[in-house]
C-alpha positions as CSV (number, residue, x, y, z in Angstrom):
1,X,-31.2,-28.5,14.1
2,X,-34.4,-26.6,14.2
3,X,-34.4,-22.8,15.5
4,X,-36.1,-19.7,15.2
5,X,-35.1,-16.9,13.0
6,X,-32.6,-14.7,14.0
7,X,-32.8,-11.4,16.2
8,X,-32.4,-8.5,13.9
9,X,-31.4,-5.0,15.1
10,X,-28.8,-2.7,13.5
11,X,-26.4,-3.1,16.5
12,X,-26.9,-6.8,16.4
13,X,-26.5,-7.0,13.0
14,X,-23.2,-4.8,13.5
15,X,-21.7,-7.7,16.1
16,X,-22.6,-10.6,13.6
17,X,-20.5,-8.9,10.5
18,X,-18.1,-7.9,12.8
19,X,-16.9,-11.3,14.3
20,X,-18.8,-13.2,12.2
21,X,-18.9,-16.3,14.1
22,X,-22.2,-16.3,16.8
23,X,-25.9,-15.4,16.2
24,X,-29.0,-15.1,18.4
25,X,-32.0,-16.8,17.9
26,X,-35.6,-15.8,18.7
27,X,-35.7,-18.7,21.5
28,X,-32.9,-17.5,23.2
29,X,-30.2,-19.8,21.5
30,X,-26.8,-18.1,20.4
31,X,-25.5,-19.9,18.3
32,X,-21.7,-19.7,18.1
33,X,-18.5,-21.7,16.2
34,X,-16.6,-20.7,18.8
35,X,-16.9,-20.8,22.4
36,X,-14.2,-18.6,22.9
37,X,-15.6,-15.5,20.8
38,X,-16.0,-12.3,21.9
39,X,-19.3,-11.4,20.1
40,X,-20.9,-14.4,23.0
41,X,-20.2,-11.8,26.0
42,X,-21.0,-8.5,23.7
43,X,-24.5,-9.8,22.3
44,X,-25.4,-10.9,25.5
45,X,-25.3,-7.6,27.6
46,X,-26.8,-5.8,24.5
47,X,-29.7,-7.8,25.2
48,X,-29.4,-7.2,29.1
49,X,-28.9,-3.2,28.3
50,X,-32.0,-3.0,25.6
51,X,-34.1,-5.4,26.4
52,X,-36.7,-3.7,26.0
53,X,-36.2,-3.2,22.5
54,X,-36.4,-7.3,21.8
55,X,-40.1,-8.5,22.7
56,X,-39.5,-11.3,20.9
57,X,-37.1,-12.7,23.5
58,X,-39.6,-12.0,26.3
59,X,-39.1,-14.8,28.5
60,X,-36.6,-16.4,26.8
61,X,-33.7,-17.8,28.6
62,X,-29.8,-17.1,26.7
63,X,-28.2,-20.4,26.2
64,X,-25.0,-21.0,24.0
65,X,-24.9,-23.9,21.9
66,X,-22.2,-24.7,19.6
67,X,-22.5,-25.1,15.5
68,X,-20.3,-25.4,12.9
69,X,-18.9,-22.4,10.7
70,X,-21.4,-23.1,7.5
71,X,-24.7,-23.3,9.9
72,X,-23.3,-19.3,11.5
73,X,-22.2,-18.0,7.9
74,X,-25.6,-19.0,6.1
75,X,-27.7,-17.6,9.2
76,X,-25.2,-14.0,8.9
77,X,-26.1,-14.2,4.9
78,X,-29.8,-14.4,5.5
79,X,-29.5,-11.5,7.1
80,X,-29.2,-9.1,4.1
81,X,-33.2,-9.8,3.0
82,X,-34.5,-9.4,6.6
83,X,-35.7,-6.0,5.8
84,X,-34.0,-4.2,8.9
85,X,-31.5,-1.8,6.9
86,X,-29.3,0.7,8.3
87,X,-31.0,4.0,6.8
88,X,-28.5,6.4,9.1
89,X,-31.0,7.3,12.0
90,X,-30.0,8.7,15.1
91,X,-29.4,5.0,16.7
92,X,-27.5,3.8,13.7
93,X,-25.0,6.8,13.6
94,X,-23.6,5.9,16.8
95,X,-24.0,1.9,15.5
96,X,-21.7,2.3,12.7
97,X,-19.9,4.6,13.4
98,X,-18.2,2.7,16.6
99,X,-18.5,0.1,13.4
100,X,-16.0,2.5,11.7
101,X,-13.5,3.5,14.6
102,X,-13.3,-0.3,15.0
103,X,-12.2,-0.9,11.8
104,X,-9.8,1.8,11.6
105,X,-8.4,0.2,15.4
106,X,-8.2,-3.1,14.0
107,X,-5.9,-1.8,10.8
108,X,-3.5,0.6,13.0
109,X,-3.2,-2.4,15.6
110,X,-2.3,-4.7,11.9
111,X,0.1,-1.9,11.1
112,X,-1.4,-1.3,8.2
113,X,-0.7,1.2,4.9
114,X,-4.3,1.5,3.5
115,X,-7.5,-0.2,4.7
116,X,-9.9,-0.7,1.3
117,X,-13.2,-0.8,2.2
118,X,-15.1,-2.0,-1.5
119,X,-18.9,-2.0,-1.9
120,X,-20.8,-4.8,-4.3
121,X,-24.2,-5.4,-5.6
122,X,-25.0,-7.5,-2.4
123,X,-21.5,-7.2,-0.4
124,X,-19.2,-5.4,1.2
125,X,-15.4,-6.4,1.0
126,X,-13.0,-4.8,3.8
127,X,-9.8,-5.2,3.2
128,X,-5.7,-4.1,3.8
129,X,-2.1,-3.2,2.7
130,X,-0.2,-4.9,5.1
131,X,3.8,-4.4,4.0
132,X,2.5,-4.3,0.5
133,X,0.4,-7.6,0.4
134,X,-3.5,-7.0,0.3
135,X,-5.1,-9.2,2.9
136,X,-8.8,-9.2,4.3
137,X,-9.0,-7.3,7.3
138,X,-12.4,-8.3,8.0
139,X,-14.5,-11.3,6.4
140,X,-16.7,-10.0,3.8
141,X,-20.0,-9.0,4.9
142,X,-23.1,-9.9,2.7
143,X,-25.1,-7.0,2.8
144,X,-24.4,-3.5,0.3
145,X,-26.5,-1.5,2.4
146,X,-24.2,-1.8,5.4
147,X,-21.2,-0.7,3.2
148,X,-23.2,2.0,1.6
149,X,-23.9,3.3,5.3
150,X,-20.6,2.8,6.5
151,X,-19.5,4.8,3.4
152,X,-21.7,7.6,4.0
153,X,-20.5,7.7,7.5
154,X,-17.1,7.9,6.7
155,X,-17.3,11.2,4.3
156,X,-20.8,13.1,5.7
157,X,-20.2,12.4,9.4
158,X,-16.4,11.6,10.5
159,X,-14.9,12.9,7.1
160,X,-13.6,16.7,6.8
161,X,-13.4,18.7,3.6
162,X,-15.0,16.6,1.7
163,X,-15.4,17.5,-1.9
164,X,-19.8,17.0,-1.4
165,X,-22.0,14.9,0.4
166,X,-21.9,11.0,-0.1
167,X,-23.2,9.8,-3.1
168,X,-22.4,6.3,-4.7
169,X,-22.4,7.7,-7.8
170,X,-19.7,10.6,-7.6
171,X,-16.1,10.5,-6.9
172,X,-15.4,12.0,-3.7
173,X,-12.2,13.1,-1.3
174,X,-12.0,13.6,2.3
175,X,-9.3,13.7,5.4
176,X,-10.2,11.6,8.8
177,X,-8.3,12.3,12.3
178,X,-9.5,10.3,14.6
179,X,-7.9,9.5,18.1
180,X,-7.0,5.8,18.1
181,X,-4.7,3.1,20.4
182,X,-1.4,2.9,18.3
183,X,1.7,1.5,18.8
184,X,4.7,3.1,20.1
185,X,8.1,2.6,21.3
186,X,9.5,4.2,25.0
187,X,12.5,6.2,25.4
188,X,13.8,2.4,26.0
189,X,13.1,1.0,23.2
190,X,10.5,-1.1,24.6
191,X,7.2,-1.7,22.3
192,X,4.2,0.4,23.9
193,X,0.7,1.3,23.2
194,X,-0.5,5.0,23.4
195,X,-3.5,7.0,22.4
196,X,-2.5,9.6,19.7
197,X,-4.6,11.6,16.5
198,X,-4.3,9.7,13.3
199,X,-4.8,11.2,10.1
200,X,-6.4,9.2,6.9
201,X,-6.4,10.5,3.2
202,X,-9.6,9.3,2.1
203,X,-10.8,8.8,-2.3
204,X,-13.8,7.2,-3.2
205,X,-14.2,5.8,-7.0
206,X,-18.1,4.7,-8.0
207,X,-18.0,1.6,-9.7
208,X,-20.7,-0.1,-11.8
209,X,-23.9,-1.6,-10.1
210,X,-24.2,1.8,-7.3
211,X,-21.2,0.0,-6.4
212,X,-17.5,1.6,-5.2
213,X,-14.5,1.7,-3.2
214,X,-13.0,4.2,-0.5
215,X,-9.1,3.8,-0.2
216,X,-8.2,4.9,2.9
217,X,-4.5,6.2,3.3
218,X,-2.4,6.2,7.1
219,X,-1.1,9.5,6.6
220,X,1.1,9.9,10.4
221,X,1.6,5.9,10.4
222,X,5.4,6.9,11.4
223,X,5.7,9.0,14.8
224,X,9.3,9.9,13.7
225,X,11.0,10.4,10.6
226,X,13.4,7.9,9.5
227,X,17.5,8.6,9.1
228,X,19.1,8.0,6.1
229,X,20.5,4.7,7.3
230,X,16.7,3.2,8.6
231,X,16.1,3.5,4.5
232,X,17.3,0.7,3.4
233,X,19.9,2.3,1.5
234,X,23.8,1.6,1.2
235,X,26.4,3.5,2.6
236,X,27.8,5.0,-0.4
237,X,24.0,5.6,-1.7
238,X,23.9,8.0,1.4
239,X,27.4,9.1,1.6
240,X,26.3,10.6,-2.6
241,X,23.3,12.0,-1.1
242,X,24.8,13.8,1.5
243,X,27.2,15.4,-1.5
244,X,23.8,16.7,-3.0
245,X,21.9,18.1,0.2
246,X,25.1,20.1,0.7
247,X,24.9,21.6,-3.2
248,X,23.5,25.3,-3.4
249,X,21.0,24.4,-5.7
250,X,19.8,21.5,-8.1
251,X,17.0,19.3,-8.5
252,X,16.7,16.2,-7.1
253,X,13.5,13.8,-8.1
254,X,12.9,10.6,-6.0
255,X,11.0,8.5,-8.6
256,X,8.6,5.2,-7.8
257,X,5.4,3.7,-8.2
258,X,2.6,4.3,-5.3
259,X,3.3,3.3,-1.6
260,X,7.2,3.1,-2.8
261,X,8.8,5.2,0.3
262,X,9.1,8.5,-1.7
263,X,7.6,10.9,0.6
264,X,9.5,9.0,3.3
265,X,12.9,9.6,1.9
266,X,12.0,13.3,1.0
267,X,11.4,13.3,4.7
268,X,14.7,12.3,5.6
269,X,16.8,14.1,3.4
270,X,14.8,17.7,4.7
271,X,15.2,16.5,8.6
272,X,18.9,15.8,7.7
273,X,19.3,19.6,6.2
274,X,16.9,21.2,9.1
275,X,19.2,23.4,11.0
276,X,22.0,23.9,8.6
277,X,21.2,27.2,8.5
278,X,19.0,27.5,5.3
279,X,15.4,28.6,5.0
280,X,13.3,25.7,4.0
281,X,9.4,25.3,3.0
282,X,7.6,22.1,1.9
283,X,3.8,21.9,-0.1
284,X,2.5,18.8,0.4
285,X,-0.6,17.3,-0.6
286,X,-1.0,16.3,2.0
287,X,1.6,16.8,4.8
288,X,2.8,13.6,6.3
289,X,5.6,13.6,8.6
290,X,5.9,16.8,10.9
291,X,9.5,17.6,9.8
292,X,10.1,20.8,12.2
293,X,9.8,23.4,9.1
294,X,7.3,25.3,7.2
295,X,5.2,22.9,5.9
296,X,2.0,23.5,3.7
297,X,-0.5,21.2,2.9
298,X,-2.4,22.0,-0.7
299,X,-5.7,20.3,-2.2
300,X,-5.1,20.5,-6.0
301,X,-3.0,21.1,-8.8
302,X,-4.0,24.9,-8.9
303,X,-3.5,25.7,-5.5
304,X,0.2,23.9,-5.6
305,X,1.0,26.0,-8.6
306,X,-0.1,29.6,-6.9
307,X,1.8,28.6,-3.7
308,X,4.7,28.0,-5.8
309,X,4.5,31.4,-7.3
310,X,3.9,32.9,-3.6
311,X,6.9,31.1,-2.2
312,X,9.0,33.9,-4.6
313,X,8.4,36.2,-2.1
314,X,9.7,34.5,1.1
315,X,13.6,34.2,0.5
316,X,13.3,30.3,0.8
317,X,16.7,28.1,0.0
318,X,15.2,24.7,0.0
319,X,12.0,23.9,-1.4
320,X,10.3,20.4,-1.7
321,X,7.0,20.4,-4.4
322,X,4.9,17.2,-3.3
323,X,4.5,15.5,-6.7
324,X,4.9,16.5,-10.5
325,X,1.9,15.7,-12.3
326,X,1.9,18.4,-14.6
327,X,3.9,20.5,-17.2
328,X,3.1,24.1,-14.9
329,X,4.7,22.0,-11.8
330,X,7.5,20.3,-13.7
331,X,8.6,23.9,-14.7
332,X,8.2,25.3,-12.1
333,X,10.5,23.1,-10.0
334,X,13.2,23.6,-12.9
335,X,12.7,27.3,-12.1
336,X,13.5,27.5,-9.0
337,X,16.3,25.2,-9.0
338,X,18.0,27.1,-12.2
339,X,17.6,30.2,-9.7
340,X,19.6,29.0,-7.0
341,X,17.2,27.0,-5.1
342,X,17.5,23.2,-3.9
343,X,14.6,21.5,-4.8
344,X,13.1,18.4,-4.2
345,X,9.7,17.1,-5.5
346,X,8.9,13.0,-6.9
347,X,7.4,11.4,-9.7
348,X,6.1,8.3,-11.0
349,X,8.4,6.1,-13.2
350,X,9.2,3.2,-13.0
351,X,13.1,3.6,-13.2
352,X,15.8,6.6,-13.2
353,X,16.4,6.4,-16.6
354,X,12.8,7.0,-17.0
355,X,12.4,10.0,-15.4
356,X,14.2,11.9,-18.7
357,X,11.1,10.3,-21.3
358,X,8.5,10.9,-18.3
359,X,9.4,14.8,-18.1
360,X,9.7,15.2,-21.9
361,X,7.1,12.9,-23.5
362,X,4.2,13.2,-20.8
363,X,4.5,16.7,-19.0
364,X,6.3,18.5,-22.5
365,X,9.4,19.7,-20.7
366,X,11.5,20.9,-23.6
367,X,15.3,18.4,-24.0
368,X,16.7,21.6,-23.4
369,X,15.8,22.4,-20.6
370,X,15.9,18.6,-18.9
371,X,19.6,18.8,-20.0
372,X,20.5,21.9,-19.0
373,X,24.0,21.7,-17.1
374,X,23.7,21.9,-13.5
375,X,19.7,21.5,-13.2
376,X,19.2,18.0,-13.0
377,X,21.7,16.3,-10.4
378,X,19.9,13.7,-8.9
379,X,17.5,11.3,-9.9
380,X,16.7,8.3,-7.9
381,X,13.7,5.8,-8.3
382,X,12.7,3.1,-5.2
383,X,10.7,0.1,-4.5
384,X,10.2,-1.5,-1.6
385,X,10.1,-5.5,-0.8
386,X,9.2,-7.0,2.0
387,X,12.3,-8.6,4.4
388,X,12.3,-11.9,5.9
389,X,11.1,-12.7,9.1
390,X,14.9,-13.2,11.1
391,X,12.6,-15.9,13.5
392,X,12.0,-18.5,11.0
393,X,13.5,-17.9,7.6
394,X,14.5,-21.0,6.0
395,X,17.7,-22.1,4.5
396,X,18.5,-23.0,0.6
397,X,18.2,-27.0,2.4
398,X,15.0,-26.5,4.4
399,X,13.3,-24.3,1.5
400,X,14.2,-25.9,-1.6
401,X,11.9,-29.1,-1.0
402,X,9.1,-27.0,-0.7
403,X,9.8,-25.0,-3.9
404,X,7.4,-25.8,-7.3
405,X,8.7,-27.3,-10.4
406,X,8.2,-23.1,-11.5
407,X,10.8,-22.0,-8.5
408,X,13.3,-24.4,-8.6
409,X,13.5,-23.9,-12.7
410,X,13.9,-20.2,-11.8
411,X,16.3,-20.1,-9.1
412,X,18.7,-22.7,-11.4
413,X,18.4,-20.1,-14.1
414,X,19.1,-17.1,-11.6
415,X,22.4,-19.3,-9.9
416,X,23.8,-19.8,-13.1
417,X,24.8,-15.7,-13.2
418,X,24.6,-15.0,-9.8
419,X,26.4,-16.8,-6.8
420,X,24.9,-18.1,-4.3
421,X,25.5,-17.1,-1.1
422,X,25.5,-19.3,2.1
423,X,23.7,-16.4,3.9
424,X,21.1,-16.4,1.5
425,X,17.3,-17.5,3.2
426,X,14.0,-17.9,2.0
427,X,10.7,-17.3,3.0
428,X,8.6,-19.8,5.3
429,X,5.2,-20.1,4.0
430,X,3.9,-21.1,7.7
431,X,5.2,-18.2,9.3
432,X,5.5,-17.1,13.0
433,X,4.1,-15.3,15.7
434,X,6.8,-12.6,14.8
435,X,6.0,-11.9,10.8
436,X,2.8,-12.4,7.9
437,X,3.7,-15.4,6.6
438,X,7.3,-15.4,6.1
439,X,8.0,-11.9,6.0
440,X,7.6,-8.5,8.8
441,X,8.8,-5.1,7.4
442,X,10.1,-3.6,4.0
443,X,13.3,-2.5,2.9
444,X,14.3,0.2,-0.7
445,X,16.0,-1.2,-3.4
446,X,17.3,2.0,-5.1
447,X,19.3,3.0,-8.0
448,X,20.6,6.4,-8.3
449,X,21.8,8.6,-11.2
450,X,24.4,11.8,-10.5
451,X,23.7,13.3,-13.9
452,X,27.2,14.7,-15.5
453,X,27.3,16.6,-18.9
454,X,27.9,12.5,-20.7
455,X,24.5,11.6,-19.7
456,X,22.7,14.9,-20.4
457,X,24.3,14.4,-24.3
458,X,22.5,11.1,-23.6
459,X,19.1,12.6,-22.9
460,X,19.7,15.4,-25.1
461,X,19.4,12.8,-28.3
462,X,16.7,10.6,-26.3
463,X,19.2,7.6,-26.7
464,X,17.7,6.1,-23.6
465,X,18.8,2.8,-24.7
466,X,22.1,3.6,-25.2
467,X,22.3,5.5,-22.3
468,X,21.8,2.5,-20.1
469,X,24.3,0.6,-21.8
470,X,26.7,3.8,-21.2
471,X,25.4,4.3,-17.5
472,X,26.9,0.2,-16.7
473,X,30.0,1.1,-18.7
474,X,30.1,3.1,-15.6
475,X,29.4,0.6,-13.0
476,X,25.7,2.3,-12.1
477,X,24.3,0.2,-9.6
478,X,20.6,-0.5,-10.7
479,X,17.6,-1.9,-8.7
480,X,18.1,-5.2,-9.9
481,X,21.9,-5.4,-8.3
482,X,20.7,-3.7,-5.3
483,X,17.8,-6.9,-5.1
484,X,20.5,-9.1,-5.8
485,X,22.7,-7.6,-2.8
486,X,19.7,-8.3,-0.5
487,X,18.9,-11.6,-1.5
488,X,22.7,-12.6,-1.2
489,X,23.0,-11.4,2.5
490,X,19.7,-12.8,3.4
491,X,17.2,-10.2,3.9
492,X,14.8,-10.2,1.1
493,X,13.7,-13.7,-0.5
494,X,14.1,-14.0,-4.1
495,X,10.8,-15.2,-4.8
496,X,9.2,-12.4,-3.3
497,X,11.6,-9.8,-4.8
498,X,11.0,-11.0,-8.3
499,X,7.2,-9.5,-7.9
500,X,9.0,-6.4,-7.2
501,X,11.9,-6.2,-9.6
502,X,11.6,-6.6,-13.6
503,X,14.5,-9.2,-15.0
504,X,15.4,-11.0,-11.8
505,X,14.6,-14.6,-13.7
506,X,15.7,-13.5,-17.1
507,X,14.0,-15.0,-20.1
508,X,15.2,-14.3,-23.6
509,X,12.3,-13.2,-25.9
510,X,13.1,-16.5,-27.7
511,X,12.3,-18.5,-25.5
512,X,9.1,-16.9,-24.4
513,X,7.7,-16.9,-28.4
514,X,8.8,-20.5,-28.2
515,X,6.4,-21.5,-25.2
516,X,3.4,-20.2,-27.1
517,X,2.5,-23.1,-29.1
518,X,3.0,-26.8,-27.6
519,X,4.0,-28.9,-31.0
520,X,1.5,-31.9,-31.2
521,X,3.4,-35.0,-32.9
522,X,1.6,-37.8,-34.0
523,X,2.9,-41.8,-33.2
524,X,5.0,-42.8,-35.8
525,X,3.4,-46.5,-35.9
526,X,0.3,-44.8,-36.8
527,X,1.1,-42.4,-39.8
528,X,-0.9,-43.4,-43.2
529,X,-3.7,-45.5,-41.2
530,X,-7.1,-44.1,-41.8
531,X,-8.8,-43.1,-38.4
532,X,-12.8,-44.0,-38.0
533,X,-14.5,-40.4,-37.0
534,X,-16.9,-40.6,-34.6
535,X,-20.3,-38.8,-35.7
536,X,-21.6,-35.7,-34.6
């Protein structure tokens, strides 16, 4: 196949990293892998609307001729030494930045957490959270000047209090809203598309080679605030809750790792309490659901510590503190809730018990204090796992067969102390229409500690270990049990809540240390003969 070199214009370059599957040639040939693209139809009045602008294709008559995926992918890589760059002119604001909106579109139509947009030497990678599995959004395009335009874009022309302007080199922080077609639910319960604002928390961290990577965060992904019962959690976990939100004061910390559901079931507990008849303010950083109370959205650690100090003045009953992440916050939520407040604020552990070492060993909050009777009441720490699809999860029978040697050794190790459930189902690797691959949604695991005077002794010595062992003497319900729970009645797969959930295949430390080394034994027929050694 001999043709021309490909057309090159910033919005033509735009359509072929976009779709990624057409190209036009100097001689009027667009090239596609795929009659059925939609890049055919856009290319083709872009040429009709600027033909001017092409003087190369004077003459030339469009005709589409089908290739094969390599031929298309090696003429888009050529592309990045053409020499046409996007340098942010007038034409190419409106090029990329439609470039932008699209890609935001594309991740609220996906339903996703975070987009990751990340920039290399000579490529830009665009990619998703999608129920909290990183997929590719968009197929990597092989240019770093796009990315570093599209970058630049996002913070200097669409982005809002951003900390400076765009530079590869510096960290940077910004907020998007940005009207966009998301999907909805009618009064009917019927799935619909409207138009509303979305908000994006956006963080840029340089990397080596001018390179980078903007995370950025769905802030308003939710159009209403969940229940307790949409959480995920048991009956008697909210039935406990419900205890606490009706205390006169007391801390309660919701613990987990990032994109775990914490600010979500702050959310729920405050909508629960709004209207009971208390005062109640929120700082957020920033605010994400629009709970019907005074919420206030702060920037940085200073302003959250001053707001706390200003909230003294306003006769509040229920406060909730965004995040501890220092030893000024962490005391300052004790204060309040040793003066009669209810407060709520999160932090990251990675279990309840470790909220205790977190608060002393990292942010200095004296034993004392931590144990104090009646400050602490609640702590609770979260993960979330993705559930199966309920179209075309697979039973023990169907799914077994298709296990490795790896899975089927770990779920005969996991029966052995756990029964197994004829509910239980699995996830299908082929998916459906309905689900990604097996899965659609996420559900909590949770545990939950109600702190009593026993386990303040506890973390009073910093016998964390014992503690434990005294918190199961008590029949404390951990994450693990809750996972457990889930896989039993079918809604989680075990597999996938093992990458979730430490100690779900346990392994004694002996037997790890014992895998180390493979012992190499020599035939017996052959010991005491001399072996010829072959030379250098």
């Amino acid at each position: 196949m001999n043709h021309s070199n490909v057309v090159v214009s910033d919005q033509l370059k735009s359509l072929y990293f976009t779709h990624q599957n057409a190209v036009l040639l100097e001689d009027g040939t667009l090239l596609t892998s795929d009659y059925d693209s939609a890049a055919i139809e856009l290319i083709k009045n872009h040429i009709i609307e600027r033909n001017d602008e092409y003087p190369e294709l004077l003459g030339a008559v469009i005709k589409v001729e089908k290739t094969d995926t390599s031929t298309i992918a090696e003429k888009i890589e050529s592309l990045s030494t053409k020499g046409v760059q996007f340098q942010m002119q007038n034409g190419d604001i409106s090029t990329i930045g439609q470039d932008a909106k699209n890609i935001l579109q594309l991740a609220v139509k996906r339903g996703v957490s975070d987009v990751h947009i990340e920039l290399y030497g000579n490529e830009t990678r665009i990619m998703a959270r999608i129920d909290g599995r990183m997929v590719e959004l968009q197929k990597t395009i092989p240019e770093y000047n796009y990315g570093l335009t599209l970058l630049s874009y996002l913070f200097n022309q669409l982005g809002k209090d951003q900390d400076a302007d765009f530079s590869p080199k510096a960290p940077n922080n910004c907020r998007i809203e940005i009207d966009l077609i998301t999907p909805d639910k009618n009064n009917e319960g019927k799935h619909i598309e409207v138009e509303r604002e979305t908000r994006w928390r956006v963080s840029y961290i340089p990397a080596q080679n001018n390179g980078g990577q903007v995370t950025l965060r769905w802030l308003n992904k939710n159009t209403t605030i969940p229940r307790l019962e949409d959480l995920g959690w048991e009956e008697g976990h909210i039935e406990a809750i419900r205890r606490f939100l009706n205390s006169p004061f007391g801390l309660l910390l919701l613990a987990g790792q990032v994109g775990s559901g914490k600010s979500t079931g702050i959310a729920g507990m405050l909508s629960e309490m709004k209207g009971s008849g208390r005062s109640m303010n929120t700082l957020e950083d920033p605010v994400e659901f629009d709970i019907g109370v005074m919420q206030t959205s702060v920037r940085s650690t200073d302003e959250l510590n001053n707001f706390i100090k200003l909230l003294l003045r306003h006769d509040v009953d229920i406060e909730m503190h965004g995040e501890l992440r220092t030893q000024e916050g962490a005391m300052a939520a004790c204060r309040k809730a040793e003066t009669g407040q209810l407060v709520f604020s999160t932090i990251h552990t990675s279990s309840a018990v470790g909220i205790a070492h977190t608060l002393n060993e990292q942010m200095k909050i004296p034993l004392a204090l931590i144990a104090a009777p009646e400050l602490m009441k609640v702590w609770v720490y979260q993960t979330l796992v993705r559930t199966l699809c309920t179209k075309c999860s697979l039973t023990m029978e169907e799914a077994s067969p298709l296990w490795s040697e790896r899975e089927s050794a770990q779920f005969k190790a996991w029966s052995e102390h756990n029964p197994v459930s004829p509910l239980m189902r699995f996830r299908n690797p082929n998916g459906c229409a309905c689900c990604n691959q097996g899965e659609n949604g996420r559900t909590s695991l949770v545990e939950m500690i109600f702190l009593d005077d026993i386990d303040r002794q506890f973390i009073l010595n910093k016998d964390y270990l014992n503690w434990g062992k005294a918190l199961k003497s008590k029949n404390y319900k951990t994450v693990l049990d809750h996972a457990n729970l889930k896989i039993g009645r079918g809604e989680i797969d075990i597999f996938t809540a093992a990458k979730q959930v430490d100690g779900l295949f346990e392994r004694s430390s002996d037997s790890i240390y014992d895998s180390f080394f493979t012992a190499i034994d020599a035939p017996v027929d052959n010991i005491g003969e001399s072996e010829e050694v072959a030379p250098c």
